[in-house]
DRENKEZA-792119 format. One line per field, with one value per residue (C-alpha): residue number from 1; x, z, y. Coordinates in steps of 0.02 Angstrom, whole numbers. Layout:
DRENKEZA-792119
ketor (NUM, ...)
px (X, ...)
pz (Z, ...)
py (Y, ...)
//
This chain:
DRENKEZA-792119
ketor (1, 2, 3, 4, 5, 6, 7, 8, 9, 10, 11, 12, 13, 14, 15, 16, 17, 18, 19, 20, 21, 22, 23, 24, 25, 26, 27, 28, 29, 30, 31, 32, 33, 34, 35, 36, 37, 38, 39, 40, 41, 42, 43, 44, 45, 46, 47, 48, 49, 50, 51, 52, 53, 54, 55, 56, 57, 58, 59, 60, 61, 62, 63, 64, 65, 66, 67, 68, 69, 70, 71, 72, 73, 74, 75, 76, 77, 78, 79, 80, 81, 82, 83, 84, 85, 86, 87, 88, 89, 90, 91, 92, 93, 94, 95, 96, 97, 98, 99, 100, 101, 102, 103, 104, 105, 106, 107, 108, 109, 110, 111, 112, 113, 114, 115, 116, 117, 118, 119, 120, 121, 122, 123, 124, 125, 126, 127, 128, 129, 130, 131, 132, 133, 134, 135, 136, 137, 138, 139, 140, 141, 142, 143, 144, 145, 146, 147, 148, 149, 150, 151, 152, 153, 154, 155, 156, 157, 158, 159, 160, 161, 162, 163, 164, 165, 166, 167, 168, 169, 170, 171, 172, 173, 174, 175, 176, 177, 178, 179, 180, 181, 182, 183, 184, 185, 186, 187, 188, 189, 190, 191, 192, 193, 194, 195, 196, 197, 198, 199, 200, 201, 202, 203, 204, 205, 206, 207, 208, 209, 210, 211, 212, 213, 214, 215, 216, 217, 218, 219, 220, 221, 222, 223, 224, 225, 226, 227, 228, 229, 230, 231, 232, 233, 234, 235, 236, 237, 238, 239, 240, 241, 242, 243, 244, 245, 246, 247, 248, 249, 250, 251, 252, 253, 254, 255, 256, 257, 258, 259, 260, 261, 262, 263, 264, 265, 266, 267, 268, 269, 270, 271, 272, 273, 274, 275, 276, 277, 278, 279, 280, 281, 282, 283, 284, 285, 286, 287, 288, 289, 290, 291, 292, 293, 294, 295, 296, 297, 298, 299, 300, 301, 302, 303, 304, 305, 306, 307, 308, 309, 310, 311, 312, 313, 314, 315, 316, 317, 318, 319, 320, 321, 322, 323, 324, 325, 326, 327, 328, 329, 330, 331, 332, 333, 334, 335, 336, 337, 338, 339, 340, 341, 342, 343, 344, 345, 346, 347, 348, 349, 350, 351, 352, 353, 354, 355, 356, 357, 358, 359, 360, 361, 362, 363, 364, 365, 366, 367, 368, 369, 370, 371, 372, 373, 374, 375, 376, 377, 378, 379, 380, 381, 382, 383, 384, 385, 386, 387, 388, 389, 390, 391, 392, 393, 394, 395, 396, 397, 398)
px (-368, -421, -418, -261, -175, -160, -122, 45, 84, 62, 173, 306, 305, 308, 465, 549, 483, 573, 747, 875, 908, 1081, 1109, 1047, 1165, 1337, 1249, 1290, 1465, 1503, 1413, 1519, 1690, 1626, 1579, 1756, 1816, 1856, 1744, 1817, 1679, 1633, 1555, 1462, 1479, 1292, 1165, 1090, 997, 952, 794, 796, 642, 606, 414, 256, 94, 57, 251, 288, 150, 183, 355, 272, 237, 451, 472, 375, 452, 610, 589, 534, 691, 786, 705, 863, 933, 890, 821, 818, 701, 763, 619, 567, 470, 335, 309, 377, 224, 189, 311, 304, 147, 240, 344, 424, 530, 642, 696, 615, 747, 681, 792, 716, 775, 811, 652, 534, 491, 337, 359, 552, 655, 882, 1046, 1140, 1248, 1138, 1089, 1266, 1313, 1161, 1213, 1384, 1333, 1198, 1335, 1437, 1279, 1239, 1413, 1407, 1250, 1332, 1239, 1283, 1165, 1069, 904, 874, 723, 658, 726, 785, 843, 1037, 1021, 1001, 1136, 1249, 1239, 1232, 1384, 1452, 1427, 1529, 1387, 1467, 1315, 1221, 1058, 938, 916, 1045, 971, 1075, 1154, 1099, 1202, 1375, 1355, 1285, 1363, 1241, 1118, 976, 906, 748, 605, 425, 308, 215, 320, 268, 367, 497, 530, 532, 651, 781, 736, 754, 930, 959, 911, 929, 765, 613, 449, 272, 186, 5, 100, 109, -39, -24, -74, -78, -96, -248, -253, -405, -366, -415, -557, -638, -610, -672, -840, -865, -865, -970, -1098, -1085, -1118, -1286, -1197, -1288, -1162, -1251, -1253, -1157, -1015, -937, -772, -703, -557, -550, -388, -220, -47, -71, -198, -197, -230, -391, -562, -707, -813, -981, -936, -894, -1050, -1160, -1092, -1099, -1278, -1314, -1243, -1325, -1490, -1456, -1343, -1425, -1245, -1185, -1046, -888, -754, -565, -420, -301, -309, -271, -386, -541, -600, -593, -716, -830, -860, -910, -1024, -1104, -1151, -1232, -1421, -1378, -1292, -1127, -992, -831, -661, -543, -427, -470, -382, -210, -135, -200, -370, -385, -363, -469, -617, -576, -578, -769, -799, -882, -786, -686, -658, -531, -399, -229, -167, -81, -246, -332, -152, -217, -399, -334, -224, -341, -465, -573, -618, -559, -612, -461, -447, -302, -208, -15, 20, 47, -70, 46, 159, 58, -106, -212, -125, -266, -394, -466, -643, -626, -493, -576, -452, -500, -424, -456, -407, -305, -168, -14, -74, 19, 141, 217, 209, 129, 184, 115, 179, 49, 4, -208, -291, -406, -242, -216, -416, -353, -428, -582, -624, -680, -876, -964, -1057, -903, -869, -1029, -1052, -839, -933, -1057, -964, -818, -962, -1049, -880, -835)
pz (729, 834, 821, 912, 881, 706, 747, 837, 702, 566, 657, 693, 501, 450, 568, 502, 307, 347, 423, 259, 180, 162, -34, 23, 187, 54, -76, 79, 113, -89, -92, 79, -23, -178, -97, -51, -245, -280, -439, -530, -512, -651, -601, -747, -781, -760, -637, -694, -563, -578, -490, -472, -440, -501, -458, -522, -537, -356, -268, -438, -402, -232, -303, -394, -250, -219, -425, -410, -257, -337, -497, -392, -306, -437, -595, -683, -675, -786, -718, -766, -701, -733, -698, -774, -942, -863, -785, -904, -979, -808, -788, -980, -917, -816, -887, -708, -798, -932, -986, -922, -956, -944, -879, -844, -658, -594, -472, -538, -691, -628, -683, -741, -718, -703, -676, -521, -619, -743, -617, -601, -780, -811, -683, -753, -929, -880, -777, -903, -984, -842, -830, -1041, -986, -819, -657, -510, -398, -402, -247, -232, -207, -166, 31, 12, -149, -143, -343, -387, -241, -325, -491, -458, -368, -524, -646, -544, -520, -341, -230, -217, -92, -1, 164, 281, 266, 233, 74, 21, 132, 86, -93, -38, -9, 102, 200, 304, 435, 401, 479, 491, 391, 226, 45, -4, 140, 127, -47, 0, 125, -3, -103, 72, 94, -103, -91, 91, 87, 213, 117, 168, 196, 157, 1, -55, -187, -278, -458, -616, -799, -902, -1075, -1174, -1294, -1169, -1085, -1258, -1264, -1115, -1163, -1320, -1233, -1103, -1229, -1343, -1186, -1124, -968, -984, -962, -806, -728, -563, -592, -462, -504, -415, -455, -338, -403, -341, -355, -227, -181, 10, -32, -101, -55, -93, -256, -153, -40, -197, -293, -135, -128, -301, -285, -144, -220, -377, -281, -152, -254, -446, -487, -645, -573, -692, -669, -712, -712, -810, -943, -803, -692, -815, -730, -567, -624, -723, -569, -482, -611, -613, -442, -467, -492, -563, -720, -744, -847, -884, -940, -855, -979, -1123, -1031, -1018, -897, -980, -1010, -816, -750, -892, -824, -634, -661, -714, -592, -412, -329, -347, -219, -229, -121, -82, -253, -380, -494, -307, -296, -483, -444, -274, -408, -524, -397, -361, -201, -147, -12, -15, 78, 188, 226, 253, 202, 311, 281, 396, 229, 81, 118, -18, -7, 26, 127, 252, 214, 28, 39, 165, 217, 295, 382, 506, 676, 661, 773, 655, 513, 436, 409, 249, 174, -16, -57, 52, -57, -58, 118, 130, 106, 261, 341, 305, 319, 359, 216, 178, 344, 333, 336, 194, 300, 328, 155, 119, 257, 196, 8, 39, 146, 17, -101, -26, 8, -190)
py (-1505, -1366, -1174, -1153, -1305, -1270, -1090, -1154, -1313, -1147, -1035, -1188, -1204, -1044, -995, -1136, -1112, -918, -1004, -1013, -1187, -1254, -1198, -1017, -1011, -1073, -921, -804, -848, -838, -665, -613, -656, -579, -417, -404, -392, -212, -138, 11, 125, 271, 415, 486, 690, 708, 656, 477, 378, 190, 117, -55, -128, -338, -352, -347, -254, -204, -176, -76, 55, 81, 141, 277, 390, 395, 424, 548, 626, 594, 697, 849, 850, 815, 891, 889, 723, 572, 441, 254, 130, -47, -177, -329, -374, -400, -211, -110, -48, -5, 109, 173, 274, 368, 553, 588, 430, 453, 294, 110, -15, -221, -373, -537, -543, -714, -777, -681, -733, -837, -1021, -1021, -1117, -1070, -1179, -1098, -1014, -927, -802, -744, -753, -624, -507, -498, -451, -353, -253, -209, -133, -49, 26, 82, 201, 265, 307, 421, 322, 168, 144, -58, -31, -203, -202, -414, -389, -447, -476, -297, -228, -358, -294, -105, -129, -238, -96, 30, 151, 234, 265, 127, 130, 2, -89, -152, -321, -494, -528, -338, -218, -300, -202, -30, 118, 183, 43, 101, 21, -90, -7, -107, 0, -2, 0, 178, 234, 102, 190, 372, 328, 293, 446, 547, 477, 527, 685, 741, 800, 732, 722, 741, 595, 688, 723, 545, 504, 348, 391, 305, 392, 320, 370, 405, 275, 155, 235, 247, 57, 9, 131, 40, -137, -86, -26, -180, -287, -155, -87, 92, 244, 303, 149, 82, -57, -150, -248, -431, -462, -629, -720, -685, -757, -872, -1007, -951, -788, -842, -840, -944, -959, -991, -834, -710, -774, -705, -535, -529, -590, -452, -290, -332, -331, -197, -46, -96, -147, -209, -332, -371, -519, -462, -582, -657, -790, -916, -870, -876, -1062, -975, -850, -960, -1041, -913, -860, -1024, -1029, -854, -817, -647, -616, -539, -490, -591, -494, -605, -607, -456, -322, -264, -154, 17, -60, -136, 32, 114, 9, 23, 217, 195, 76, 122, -6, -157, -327, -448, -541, -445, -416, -291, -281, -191, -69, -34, 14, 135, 227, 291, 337, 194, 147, -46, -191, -306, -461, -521, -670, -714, -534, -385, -239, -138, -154, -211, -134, -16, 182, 298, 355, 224, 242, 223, 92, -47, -217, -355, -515, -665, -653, -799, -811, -864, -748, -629, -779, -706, -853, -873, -1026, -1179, -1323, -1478, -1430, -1442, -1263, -1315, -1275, -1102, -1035, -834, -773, -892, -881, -706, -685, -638, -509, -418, -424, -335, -213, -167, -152, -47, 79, 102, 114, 267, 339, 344)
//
């Protein structure tokens, strides 16, 4: 198949992969008839605001920037993040945060499995919770998340916040228009309409709090393994969540190869346990040595070592968010996502992305099915040569 043919059969599918199936469009006309149900709302005697926010690593840093702008306006109110198991010692890090609350929201626990109803069930008890505590206000901070509208409005809190998008707006009190730009600013809008107060975009950092404990641990592996103190360390990170979002183990083991050779680099793998075959591969088609932690980090320890690194690589993913908040600078790779929205926060010439110029790309689409990878080349297609001239730019610029 040709270069644009398959750019037109990959838009065809992706348009209809983004049209809502049959058990989705019933889902809407329940959640139209349910949004009709009067809720006895409670509003508590003090300021108590709920953020709702269901994702992982990357979409729950680029929420930090609001929290922050959030506490500044409102330095005396408490405020409650509610997020799933799987970020909450993401957000634990953070003081502007008084209290992180966990809930294993339905569709994003990666690999479970729920009956129809369990979905609903949870949000029911988890309302009445919710509705013990007491909120003033509640952000949904996730724009397409009807889930978390549903149950804010289901615990009675009486302002409830987000984006005046389908099967969200029907439970919010206030619904602002959906605006194309990138999730930091999608997230400060809701604090803006909170607050009533614009905010400076130059303002917006994206920080993360490292503690000593793990910078001392990641100094004490480094020296067991010989990486001197005072030498460079580059970081690829090159899974992601998605098989299309990956690139290839031949191209990563050449720039790997290359800034070893040209910046004197020690190179480092990080990943998960699951993505330790993925690395070993590219290790094996390496000449150089390098060092493997996919898998012996947590959170606090990832960001321990990307704060002493001088750069880290990887496909669009929340490990690259990670290494842009504590400082590091970052060449990400694109593919189905939008940069416009997911890209790294920070200055441009520390904080490099790149992408094809593929025609049906950014598709937003992660998840492919059994459909051939040859089929979706956005992000393998980019050159190594890019990927190096990208490296040693963000390189010089940290």
């Amino acid at each position: 198949m040709d270069r644009e043919a398959l750019v037109l059969r990959n838009l065809a599918m992706a348009e209809a992969f983004h049209q809502l199936p049959l058990k989705h469009r019933l889902r809407r006309v329940l959640l139209n008839t349910s949004a009709l149900v009067p809720v006895l709302t409670r509003k508590p005697t003090q300021q108590r605001i709920l953020l709702i926010r269901p994702d992982h690593l990357g979409d729950v840093l680029l929420t930090t920037p609001a929290v922050r702008l959030l506490r500044a306006a409102c330095p005396d109110a408490e405020i409650h993040a509610l997020v799933g198991p799987w970020s909450g010692n993401i957000l634990a890090n953070y003081p502007e945060i008084d209290t992180v609350l966990t809930l294993p929201f339905p569709g994003f626990e990666r690999g479970s499995e729920t009956d129809l109803r369990a979905p609903y069930r949870l949000a029911f008890h988890s309302a009445r919770h919710l509705r013990k505590i007491g909120y003033s206000s509640a952000l949904i901070l996730r724009p397409d998340h009807w889930w978390g509208a549903m149950l804010a409005k289901w615990a009675g809190i009486p302002r409830r916040i987000g984006y005046n998008l389908p099967d969200v707006a029907r439970f919010l009190t206030d619904a602002l228009p959906d605006v194309h730009q990138h999730a930091v600013l999608q997230n400060v809008r809701l604090i803006e309409a909170l607050t009533g107060q614009p905010a400076d975009e130059q303002q917006l950092t994206l920080d993360f709090p490292v503690n000593a404990l793990d910078q001392a641990w990641v100094r004490g592996y480094l020296e067991e393994t010989g990486i001197p103190a005072e030498q460079p360390i580059i970081v690829i990170h090159p899974g992601s969540g998605a098989w299309v979002k990956q690139w290839s183990e031949e191209k990563w083991a050449s720039v790997a190869d290359t800034l070893t050779e040209q910046l004197d680099a020690a190179i480092i793998f990080t990943g998960g346990d699951h993505e330790l075959s993925l690395v070993r591969q590219i290790q094996s088609a390496m000449k150089h040595q390098a060092l493997v932690m996919a898998g012996e980090t947590g959170v606090g320890t990832l960001a321990a070592l990307y704060q002493r690194a001088r750069l880290v690589l990887g496909p669009d993913s929340g490990p690259l968010h990670l290494a842009a908040a504590v400082g590091t600078p970052t060449v990400a790779l694109f593919g189905p996502a939008d940069p416009v929205e997911f890209g790294s926060w920070g200055p441009a010439d520390k904080h490099i992305m790149l992408w094809s110029s593929i025609g049906c790309r950014p598709c937003r689409v992660l998840d492919w099915g059994g459909d051939a990878p040859e089929n979706h080349p956005c992000v393998r297609e980019i050159p190594v040569g890019s990927v190096l001239d990208a490296a040693r730019r963000a390189f010089a610029a940290g």
